[in-house]
N, C-alpha and C positions, 0 to 999 in steps of 0.2 A: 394596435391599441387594445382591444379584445382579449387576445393574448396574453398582455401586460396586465389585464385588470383577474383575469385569469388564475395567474400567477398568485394571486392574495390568496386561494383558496383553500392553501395551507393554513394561515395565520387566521382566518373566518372558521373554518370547519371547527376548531376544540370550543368554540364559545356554544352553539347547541349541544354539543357533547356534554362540556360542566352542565351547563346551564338545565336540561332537559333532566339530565342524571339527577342534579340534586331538586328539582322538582319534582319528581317522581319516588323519590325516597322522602321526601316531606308528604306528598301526600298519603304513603304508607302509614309512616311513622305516626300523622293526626289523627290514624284513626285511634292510636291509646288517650286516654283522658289527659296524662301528661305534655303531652306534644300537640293540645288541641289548638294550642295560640300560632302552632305556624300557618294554621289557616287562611289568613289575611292576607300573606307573604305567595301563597301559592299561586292565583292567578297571574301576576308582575312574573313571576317566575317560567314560567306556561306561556306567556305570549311574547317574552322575551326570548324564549327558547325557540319558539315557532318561526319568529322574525328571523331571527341569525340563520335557522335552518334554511328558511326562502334564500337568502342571500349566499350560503356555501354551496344551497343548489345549483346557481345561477355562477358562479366564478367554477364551479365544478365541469359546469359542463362547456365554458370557454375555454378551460385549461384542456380538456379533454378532446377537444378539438383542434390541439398539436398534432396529435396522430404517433405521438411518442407512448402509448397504452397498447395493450391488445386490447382489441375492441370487445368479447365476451366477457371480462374480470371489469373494465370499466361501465358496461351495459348492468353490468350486474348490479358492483357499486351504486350508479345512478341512478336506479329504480327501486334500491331501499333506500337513500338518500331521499329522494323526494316520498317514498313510502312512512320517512320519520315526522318530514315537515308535515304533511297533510293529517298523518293523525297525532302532533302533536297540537295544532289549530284545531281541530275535533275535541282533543281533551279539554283544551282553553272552554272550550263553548260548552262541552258538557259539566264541565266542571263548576259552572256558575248556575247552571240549570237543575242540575239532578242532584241528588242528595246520599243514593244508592253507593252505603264502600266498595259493595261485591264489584259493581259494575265500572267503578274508578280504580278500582284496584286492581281488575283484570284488566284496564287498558292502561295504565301506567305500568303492569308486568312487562305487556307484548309491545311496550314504547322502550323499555330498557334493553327487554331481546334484542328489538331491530334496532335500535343505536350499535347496541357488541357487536351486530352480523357486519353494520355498516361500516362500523371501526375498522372490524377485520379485514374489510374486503379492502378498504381505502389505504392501512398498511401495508398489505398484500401486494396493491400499484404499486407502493414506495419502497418496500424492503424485497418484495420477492414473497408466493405463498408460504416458504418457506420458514419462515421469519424465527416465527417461534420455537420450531420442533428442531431446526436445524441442530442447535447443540444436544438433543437426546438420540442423534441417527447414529448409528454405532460407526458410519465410515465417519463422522465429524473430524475433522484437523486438531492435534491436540496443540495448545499453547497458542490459537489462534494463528497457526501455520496456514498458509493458504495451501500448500501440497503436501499430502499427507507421506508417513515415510514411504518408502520405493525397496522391499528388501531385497529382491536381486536385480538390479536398475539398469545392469545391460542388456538386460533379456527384455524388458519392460519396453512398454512403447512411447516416444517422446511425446506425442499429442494426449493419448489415451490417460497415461498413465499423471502426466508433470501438467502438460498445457493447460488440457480441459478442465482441471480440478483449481487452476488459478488460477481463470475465468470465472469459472461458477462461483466462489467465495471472494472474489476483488470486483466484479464485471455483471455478473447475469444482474444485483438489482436496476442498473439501468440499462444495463442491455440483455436481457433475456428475453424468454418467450411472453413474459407480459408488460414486461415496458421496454421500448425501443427509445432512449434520446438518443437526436440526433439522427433518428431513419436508420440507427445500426445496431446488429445482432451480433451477439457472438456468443453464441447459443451452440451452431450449425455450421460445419466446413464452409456449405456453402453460400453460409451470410457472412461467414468471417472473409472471404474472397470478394463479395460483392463490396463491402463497404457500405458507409453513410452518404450524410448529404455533404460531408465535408471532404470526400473524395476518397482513394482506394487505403482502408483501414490496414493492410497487410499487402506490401511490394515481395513476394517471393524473390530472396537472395540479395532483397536488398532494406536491410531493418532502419537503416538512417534516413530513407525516402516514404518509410509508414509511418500513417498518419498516425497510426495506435504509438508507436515508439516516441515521435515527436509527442505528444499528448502527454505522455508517463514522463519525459524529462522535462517537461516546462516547471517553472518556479510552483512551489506550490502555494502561492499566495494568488498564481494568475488562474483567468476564472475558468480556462479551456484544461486546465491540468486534471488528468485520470491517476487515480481515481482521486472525489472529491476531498479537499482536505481534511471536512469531516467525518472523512469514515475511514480504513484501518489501508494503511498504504504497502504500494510494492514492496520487498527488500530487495540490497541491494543483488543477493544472488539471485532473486526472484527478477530481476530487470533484466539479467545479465543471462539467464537462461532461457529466457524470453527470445530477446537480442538475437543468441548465436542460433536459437531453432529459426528463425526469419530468416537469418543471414544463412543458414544452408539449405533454404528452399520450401521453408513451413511445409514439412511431410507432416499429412495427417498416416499416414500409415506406418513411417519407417520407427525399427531401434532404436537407442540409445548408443549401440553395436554399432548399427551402418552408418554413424553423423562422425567425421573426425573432431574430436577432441582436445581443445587447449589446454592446458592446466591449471588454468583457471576452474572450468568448466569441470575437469575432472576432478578438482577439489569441491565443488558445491554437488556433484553427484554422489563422491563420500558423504558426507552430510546428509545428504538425502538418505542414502539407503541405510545409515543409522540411527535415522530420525531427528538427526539432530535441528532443534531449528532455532535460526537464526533470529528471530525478534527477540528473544531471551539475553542475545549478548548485548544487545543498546539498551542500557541505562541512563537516566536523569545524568547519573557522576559523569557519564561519560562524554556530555551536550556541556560545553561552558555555560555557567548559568546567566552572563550576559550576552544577549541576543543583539544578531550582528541585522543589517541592511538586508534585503532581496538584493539579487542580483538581475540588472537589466536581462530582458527579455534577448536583447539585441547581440548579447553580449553570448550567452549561452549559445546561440545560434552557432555565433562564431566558431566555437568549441565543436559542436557539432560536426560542421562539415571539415573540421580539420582530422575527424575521425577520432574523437577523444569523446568520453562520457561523462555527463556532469549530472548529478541527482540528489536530491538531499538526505542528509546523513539518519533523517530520522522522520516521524509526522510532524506536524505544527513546527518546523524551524528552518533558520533558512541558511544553518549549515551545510555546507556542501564535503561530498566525494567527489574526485576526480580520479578517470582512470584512462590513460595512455596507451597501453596495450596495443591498440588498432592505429596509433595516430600516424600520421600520412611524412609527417616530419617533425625533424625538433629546434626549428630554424628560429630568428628571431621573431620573427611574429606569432610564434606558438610561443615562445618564452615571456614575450608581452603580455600575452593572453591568462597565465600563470600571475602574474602580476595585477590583473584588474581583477582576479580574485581569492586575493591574500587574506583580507578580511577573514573571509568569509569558508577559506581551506579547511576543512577539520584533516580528511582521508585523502592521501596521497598516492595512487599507484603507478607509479611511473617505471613498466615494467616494459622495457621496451630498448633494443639495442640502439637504436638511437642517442640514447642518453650519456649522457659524457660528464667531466667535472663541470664547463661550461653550463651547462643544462641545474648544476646543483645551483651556479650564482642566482636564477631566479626565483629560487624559493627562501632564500634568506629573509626578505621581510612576510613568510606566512606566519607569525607567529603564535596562531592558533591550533596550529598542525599535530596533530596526537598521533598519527597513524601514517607510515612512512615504508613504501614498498619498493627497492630497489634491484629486485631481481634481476639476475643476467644482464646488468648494464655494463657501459664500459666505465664507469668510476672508477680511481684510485684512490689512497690514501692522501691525495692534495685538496680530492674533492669533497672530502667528508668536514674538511675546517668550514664549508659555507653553513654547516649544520650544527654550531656549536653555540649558536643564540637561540636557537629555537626549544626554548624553555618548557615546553609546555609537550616536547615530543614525549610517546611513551612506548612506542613499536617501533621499530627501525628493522626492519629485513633485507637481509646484505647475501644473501644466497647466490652463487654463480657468478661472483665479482671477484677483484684479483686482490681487496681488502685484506690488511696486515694487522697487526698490535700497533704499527704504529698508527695506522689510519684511525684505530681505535681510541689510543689515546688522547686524540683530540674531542670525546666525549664526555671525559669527566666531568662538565660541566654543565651537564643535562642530570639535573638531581630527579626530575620525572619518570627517566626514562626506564622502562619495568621491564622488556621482551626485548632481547637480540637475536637475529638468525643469521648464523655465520656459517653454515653448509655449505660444503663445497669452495671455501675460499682460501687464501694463501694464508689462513690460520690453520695450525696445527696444535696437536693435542699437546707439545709442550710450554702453545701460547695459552692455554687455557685458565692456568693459576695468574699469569700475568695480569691477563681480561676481568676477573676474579678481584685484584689488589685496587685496578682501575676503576669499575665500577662493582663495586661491592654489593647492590642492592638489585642489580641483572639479572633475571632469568635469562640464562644463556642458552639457547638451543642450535645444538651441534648436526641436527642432522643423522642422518644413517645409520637406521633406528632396523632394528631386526624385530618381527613379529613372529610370537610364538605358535606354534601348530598348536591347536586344537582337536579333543579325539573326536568334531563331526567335521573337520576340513576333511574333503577330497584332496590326494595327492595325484596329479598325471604324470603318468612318467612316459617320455615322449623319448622314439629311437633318435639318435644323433647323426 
């Protein structure tokens, strides 16, 4: 109960803050002959300041005894906190006694100081010391990137370089060196291994049995979900790189070099090392502007242990991504599962040989689906007609499938649809004016692209 009363200390602390601040600026201001009528107004001002203060000191220092603080930045915090209250009741009493402006006006100065110093330090708990100066540090994340770029990113080290830096800007304010929710750090290797109180934060080799990975995929309307939904969320490659450094054994010390690499993962380290970041490509256009349901907590679970990832497509919404990749089968109870959340589908990746024309009939009623990954499945041209209502697709990636013109022809009726990838499939370059007449409004991308040498590329020329 304590705790809970605690907790108000937020919403208690800014009424001595106003309240003191603009007392203190009135009694400056009265000393000109113009502003002498706020006089009246200043003691109510002064003893209401002083009250609120008693009271933020008192919920401050219950909150503070979570043990979720470092104990030096909260000692500090609470000894100008009660250093504001005591001489803002000092001013109350001298203020009605003495008459002296020098003397009012030097302790209404060093009552405003110690309000700022107290501000500071109490942000400080909440943001990190950080807070302010973060965007003028010349290593800052440009575009609000949590990792900044990586330029030769195999050489680079996957903790040093990716981990740590997506920690420190999504994680240290509540888990760093001066606030700990939760009894957890992730600061330090070896608080990242120790965990909280809610059990081992990081399963080396095993990312679907940490507690950090559960946390980052829970809905983001539920109230255990990392990070808070008011403040600047994972992306989706940032989840995913996360993920696959857990899943091969969270080395704080190995390459980039020594972790094998999906292709997935080797596309989001492109990215990386040409700074590309990803928050930039989700747009407002890109979220339906009607907002669908959460998804059961129960439900998501499900998804999980069938070895598939579900996360939202963006902050504040409760569109989802799905990605398939890992998932364990494509059986009907995985196909069900695709099903209880159609709603609510935006991104598709169902990248995974598993996948067959059977596998497409479940996705016919997603009809939110914008974003559609079909890499190296076994699909044919029978299975692409389950795709021809889904009005609102606008990516369709067919790369490494045994897809024709004619499987294609079954899409003219996606007026949405803006990106095709048809690499490596039973199209050929004389189907390509065909694909052209079909959907006329198609970015078609063919694939097997040649990059030009530049005169600072290194060339190896290695014996045979």
């Amino acid at each position: 109960m304590l705790e809970f009363f605690g907790r108000f200390h937020p919403v208690f602390v800014h009424l001595p803050i106003g309240i003191l601040l603009l007392g203190c600026i009135c009694i400056l201001l009265s000393f000109a002959a113009k502003f002498i009528n706020l006089k009246p107004a200043i003691p109510i001002m002064l003893l209401l300041g002083a009250l609120s203060a008693v009271i933020s000191c008192i919920t401050g220092y219950l909150l503070a005894n979570g043990g979720d603080y470092d104990g030096k930045l909260v000692s500090n915090h609470q000894w100008m906190g009660i250093s504001v209250a005591v001489l803002s009741f000092i001013l109350w009493i001298i203020y009605q006694k003495v008459k002296s402006n020098a003397l009012l006006g030097t302790i209404a100065t060093v009552l405003i100081v110690l309000i700022s110093i107290t501000g500071h330090l109490g942000g400080s708990l909440t943001h990190g010391s950080d807070y302010l100066t973060a965007p003028l540090k010349s290593g800052s994340t440009k575009g609000g990137a949590a990792i900044p770029p990586i330029p030769n990113v195999q050489e680079a080290f996957v903790y040093q370089n990716a981990i740590q830096p997506l920690f420190q800007n999504r994680c240290y304010s509540c888990h760093g060196s001066e606030k700990q929710k939760g009894k957890l750090r992730l600061d330090q290797e070896e608080y990242i291994l120790k965990g909280g109180e809610d059990g081992r934060t990081v399963v080396k080799g095993k990312a679907d049995d940490s507690e950090l990975m559960k946390r980052i995929l829970l809905p983001l309307n539920d109230e255990d979900h990392m990070a808070p939904k008011e403040k600047p969320q994972l992306t989706t490659n940032e989840i995913a790189l996360l993920k696959w450094w857990i899943d091969n054994g969270a080395d704080f010390r190995k390459k980039f070099k020594d972790i094998p690499q999906p292709e997935n993962i080797k596309a989001i380290l492109a990215s990386l090392q040409k700074g590309e970041s990803e928050t930039g490509q989700i747009k407002a256009s890109d979220i339906p502007a009607q907002e669908v349901s959460v998804v059961d907590i129960k439900i998501l679970k499900k998804f999980t242990d069938a070895g598939i990832t579900v996360f939202p497509v963006a902050q504040n919404t409760n569109y989802l991504s799905a990605n398939f990749v890992n998932a364990q089968s494509m059986g009907k109870d995985v196909l069900d599962l695709i099903k209880s959340i159609e709603k609510q589908l935006l991104w598709l990746k169902l990248e995974n040989n598993k996948v067959n024309d059977q596998t497409l009939t479940a996705i016919k009623g997603c009809k939110n689906l914008t974003r559609l990954n079909l890499n190296n499945t076994n699909i044919t041209d029978a299975g692409l007609a389950s795709l021809k209502d889904l009005e609102q697709l606008q990516s369709l990636s067919l790369v490494g499938t045994k897809i024709t013109v004619k499987g294609i022809n079954q899409l003219k009726k996606l007026k949405n649809l803006k990106f095709l990838y048809v690499y490596q499939t039973g199209i050929g370059k004389a189907d390509l004016a065909s694909i052209k007449r079909i959907l006329p409004k198609v970015s078609l991308d063919t694939g097997n692209y040649k990059v030009p040498m530049m005169a600072q590329d290194t060339t190896v020329v290695k014996v045979p």
